[in-house]
C-alpha positions in Angstrom: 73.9 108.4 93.2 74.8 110.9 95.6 75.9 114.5 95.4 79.8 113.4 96.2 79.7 110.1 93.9 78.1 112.5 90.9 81.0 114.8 91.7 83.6 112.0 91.3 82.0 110.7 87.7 82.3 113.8 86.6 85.9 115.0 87.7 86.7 111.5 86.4 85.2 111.8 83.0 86.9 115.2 82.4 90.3 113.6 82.7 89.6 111.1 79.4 90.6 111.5 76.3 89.1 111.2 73.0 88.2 107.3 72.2 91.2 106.0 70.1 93.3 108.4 72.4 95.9 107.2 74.9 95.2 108.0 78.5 98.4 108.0 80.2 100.0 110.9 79.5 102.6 111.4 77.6 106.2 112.0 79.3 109.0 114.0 78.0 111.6 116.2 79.7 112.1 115.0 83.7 111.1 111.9 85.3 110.8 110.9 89.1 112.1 108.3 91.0 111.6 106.7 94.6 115.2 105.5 95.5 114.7 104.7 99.0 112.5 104.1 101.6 112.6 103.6 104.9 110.8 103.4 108.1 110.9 104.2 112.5 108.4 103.0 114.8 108.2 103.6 118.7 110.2 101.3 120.7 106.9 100.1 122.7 104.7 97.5 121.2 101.7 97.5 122.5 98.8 94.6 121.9 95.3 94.2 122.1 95.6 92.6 125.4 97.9 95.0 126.8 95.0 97.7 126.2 92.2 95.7 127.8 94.3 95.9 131.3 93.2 99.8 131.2 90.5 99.8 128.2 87.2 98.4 128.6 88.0 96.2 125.5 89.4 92.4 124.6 91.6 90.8 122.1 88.7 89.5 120.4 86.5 92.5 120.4 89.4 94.7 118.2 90.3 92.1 116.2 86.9 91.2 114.8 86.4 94.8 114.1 89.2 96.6 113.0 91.5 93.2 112.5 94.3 95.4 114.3 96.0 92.9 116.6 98.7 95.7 117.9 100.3 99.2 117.3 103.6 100.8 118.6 103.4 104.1 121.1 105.8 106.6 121.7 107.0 106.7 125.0 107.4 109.8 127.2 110.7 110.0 126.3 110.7 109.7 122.4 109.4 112.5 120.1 108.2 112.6 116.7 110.5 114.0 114.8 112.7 111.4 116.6 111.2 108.7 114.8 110.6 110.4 111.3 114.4 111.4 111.3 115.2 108.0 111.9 112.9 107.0 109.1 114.7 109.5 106.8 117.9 108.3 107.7 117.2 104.8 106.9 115.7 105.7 103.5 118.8 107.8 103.0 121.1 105.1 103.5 118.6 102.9 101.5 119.1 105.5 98.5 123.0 105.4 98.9 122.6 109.3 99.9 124.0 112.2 102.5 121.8 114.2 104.6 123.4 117.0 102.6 122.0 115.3 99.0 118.7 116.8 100.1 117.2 119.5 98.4 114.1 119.7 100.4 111.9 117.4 103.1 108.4 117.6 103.2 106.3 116.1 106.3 102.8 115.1 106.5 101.4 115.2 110.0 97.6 115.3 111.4 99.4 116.6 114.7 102.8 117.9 115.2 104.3 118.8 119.0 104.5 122.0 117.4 102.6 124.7 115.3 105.8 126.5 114.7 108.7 125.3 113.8 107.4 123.1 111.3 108.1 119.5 112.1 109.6 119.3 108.7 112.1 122.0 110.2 113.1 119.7 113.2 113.3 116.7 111.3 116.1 118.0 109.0 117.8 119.2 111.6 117.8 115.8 113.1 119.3 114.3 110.1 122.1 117.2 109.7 120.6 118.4 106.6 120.1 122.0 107.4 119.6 124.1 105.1 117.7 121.7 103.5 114.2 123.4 102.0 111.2 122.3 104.8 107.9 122.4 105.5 104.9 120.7 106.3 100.8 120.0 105.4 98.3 118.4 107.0 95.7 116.6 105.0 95.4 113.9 108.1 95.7 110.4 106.9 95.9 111.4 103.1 98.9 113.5 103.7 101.5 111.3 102.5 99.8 110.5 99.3 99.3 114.2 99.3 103.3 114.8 99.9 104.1 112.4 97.4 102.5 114.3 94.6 104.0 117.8 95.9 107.2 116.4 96.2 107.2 114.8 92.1 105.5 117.9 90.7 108.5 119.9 92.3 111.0 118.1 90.7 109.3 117.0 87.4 109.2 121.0 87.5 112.8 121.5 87.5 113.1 123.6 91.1 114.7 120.5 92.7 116.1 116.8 92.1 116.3 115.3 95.7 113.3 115.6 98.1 112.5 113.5 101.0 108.4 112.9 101.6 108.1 112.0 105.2 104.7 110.9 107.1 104.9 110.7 110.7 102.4 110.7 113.2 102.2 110.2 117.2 98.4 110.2 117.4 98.6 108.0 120.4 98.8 111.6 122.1 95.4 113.0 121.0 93.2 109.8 121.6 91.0 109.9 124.0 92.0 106.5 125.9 88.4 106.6 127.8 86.6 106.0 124.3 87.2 102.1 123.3 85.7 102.7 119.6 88.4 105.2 119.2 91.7 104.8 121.5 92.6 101.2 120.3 92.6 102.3 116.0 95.6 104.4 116.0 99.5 103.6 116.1 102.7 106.1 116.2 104.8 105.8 113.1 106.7 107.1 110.6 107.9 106.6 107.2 110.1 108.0 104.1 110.8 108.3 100.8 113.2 109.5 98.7 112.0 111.2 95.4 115.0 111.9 93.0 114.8 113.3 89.0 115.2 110.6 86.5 116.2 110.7 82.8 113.4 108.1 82.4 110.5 110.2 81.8 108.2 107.5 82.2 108.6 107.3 85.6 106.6 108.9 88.4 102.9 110.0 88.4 100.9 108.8 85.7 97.8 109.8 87.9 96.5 111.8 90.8 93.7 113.2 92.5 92.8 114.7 95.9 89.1 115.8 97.2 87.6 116.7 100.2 84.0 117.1 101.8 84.2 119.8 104.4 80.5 119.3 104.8 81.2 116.3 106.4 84.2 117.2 108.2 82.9 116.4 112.1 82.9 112.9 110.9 86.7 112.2 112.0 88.2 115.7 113.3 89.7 117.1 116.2 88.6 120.1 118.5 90.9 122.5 120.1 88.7 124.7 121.2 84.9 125.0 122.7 83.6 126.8 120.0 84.3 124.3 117.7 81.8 121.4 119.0 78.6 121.3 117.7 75.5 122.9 119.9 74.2 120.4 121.4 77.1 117.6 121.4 78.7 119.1 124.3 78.3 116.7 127.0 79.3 113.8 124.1 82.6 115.5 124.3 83.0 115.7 128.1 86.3 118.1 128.1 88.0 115.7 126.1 89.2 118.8 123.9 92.2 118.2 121.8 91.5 114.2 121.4 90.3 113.3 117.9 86.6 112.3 117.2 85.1 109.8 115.5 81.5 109.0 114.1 82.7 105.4 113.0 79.5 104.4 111.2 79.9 107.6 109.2 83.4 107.2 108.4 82.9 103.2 107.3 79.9 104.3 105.1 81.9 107.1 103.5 85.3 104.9 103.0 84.1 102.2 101.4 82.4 103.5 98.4 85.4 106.4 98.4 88.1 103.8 98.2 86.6 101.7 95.8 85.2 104.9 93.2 89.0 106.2 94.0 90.5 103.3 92.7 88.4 102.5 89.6 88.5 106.2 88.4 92.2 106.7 88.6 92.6 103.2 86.9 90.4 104.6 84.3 91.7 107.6 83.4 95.1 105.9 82.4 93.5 103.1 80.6 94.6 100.1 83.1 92.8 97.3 84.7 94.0 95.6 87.4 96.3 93.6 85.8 98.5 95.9 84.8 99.1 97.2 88.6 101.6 95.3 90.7 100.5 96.8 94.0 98.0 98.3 95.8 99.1 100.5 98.5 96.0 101.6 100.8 95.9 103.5 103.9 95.6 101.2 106.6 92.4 102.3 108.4 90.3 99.3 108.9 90.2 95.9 107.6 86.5 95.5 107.2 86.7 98.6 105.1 90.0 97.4 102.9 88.1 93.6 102.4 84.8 95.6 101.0 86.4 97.7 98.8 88.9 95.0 96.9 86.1 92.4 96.8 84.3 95.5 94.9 87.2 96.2 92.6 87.8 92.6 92.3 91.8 92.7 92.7 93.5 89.5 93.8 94.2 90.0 97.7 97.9 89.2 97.1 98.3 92.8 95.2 96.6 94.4 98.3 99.2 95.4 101.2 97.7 94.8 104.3 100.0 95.4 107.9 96.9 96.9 110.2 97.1 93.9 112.1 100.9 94.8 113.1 100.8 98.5 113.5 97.2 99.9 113.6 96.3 103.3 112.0 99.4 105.2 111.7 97.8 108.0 110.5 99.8 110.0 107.6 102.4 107.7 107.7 100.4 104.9 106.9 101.0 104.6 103.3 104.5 105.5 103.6 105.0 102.6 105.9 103.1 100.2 103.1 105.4 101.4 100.6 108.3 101.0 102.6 107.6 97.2 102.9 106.7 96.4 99.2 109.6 97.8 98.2 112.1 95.8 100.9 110.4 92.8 100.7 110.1 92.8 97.0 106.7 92.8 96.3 107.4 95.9 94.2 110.3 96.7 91.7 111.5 99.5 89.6 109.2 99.4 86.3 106.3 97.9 88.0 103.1 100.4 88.6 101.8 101.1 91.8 98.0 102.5 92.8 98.1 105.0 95.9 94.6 105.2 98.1 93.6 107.1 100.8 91.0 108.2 103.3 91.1 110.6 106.3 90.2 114.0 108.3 88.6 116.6 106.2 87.0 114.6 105.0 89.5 114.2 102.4 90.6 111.2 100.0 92.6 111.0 96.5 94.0 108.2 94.8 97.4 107.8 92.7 99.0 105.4 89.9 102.9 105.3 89.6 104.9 104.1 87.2 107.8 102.9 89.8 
């Protein structure tokens, strides 16, 4: 066992309790709710063939190893916090609520247009919210999992009782669309939801954890600058700086025993098994990686929400998207618990259960 796995067993084996001892914990006071959800995507779909007219790639050669089949781009015309406040103001309308309901939007975003104002900033003003509370963090393609458990610890805490998480990403602008292993993974998205306090105690987090492994950080990071490549690795990056890098074998390694130890601990430390989870909602980074990890775990592949195929890696709004779809096509209701998993940049990966 490795020094990151050992890590994990232990972390996960501080959070039981006593034998005889319940493991979820016990709820009193303020509870949190998701009462919307929505989601935006780019006007342009593009598909596996379109990209082979410029890409040195085919149809076949994605599909068999990412199973992406196509992804949506922004155009040169549409922003980013164009689509997220689009995504907020369907989940708004979702949730029966005003732009002026909220008390505060967080965004998750690997890379924003901007460094200041926050996205988050921009985004409310989109929506005619201001002076809704904003701001944003960046834990790459964990962020919405991330914003998800700021957003309930905030109001489970009392300082607020209507926050909208938001994940939105346009990532098509920092590929490098020379590099076929790379350029054809990532969609533009985004996605909302709508956190709001609850009587019901019971409902919310029952669960979560983030990590990350700076020590193998190069493994899926972008550059801005020259000082930050490696010595040595220079001419690998041929002045592609500001385009994200990949060491896929790396990454694959690292995800599928991340995902699956995620998973299994959280589920754990609350004392479930997989049949008492109605979903799972995964980041979608690569179908290979999602099929190891669940024939691991041994869930049913109908509680496993796959849409890769459709819209690629969308980055931080990835899980927000998958959410968005259980809930309006059904496959989740209030009441039913929900496991949360994630992988990205950092590196960094967590894992959530929710009582819905």
């Amino acid at each position: 066992m490795g020094r990151i796995e050992q890590e994990l067993v232990r972390k996960s084996e501080r959070c039981m309790t006593s034998p005889g001892e319940t493991k979820t914990p016990a709820r009193t006071g303020i509870g949190v709710e998701i009462v919307g959800s929505g989601m935006a995507l780019p006007s342009r779909r593009v598909t596996n063939d379109d990209l082979a007219k410029f890409v040195d790639t085919s149809d076949e050669w994605i599909v068999q190893r990412t199973g992406i089949r196509s992804r949506y781009l922004l155009g040169d015309d549409q922003t980013i916090e164009g689509i997220a406040g689009d995504a907020v103001k369907s989940a708004l309308a979702a949730a029966g609520l005003e732009p002026g309901d909220l008390d505060l939007l967080i965004c998750a975003s690997t890379r924003p247009d901007f460094l200041c104002p926050a996205l988050a900033c921009r985004v409310v003003e989109q929506v005619g919210a201001i002076p809704c509370g904003a701001f944003d963090l960046n834990v790459a393609c964990s962020g919405f999992l991330a914003a998800l458990g700021v957003g309930e610890s905030m109001i489970r805490s009392g300082s607020y009782r209507t926050i909208a998480v938001v994940g939105a990403e346009a990532l098509s602008r920092v590929v490098n669309w020379e590099d076929r292993r790379t350029c054809v993974l990532f969609g533009d998205g985004a996605a909302c939801a709508i956190l709001k306090a609850s009587d019901d105690s019971s409902k919310g987090i029952l669960y979560q954890r983030l990590h990350s492994d700076a020590e193998r950080g190069r493994a899926l990071y972008l550059p801005e600058e020259q000082g930050q490549i490696p010595p040595g690795e220079e001419e690998r990056y041929n002045g592609k700086l500001g385009t994200l890098q990949m060491n896929g074998a790396s990454v694959y390694k690292f995800a599928v025993q991340i995902l699956a130890d995620s998973v299994e601990n959280a589920l754990d430390a609350v004392g479930m098994t997989s049949d008492d989870i109605s979903m799972v909602i995964p980041h979608q980074s690569n179908i290979r990686m999602l099929q190891s990890s669940w024939k691991r775990l041994g869930f049913n592949e109908d509680k496993i929400l796959i849409n890769i195929d459709k819209y690629g890696n969308t980055g931080a709004a990835s899980c927000g998207i998958c959410l968005h779809e259980c809930i309006a096509t059904g496959r989740v209701k209030p009441g039913d618990k929900v496991v949360f998993v994630a992988q990205g940049g950092g590196l960094s990966w967590g894992a959530s259960v929710w009582q819905l």
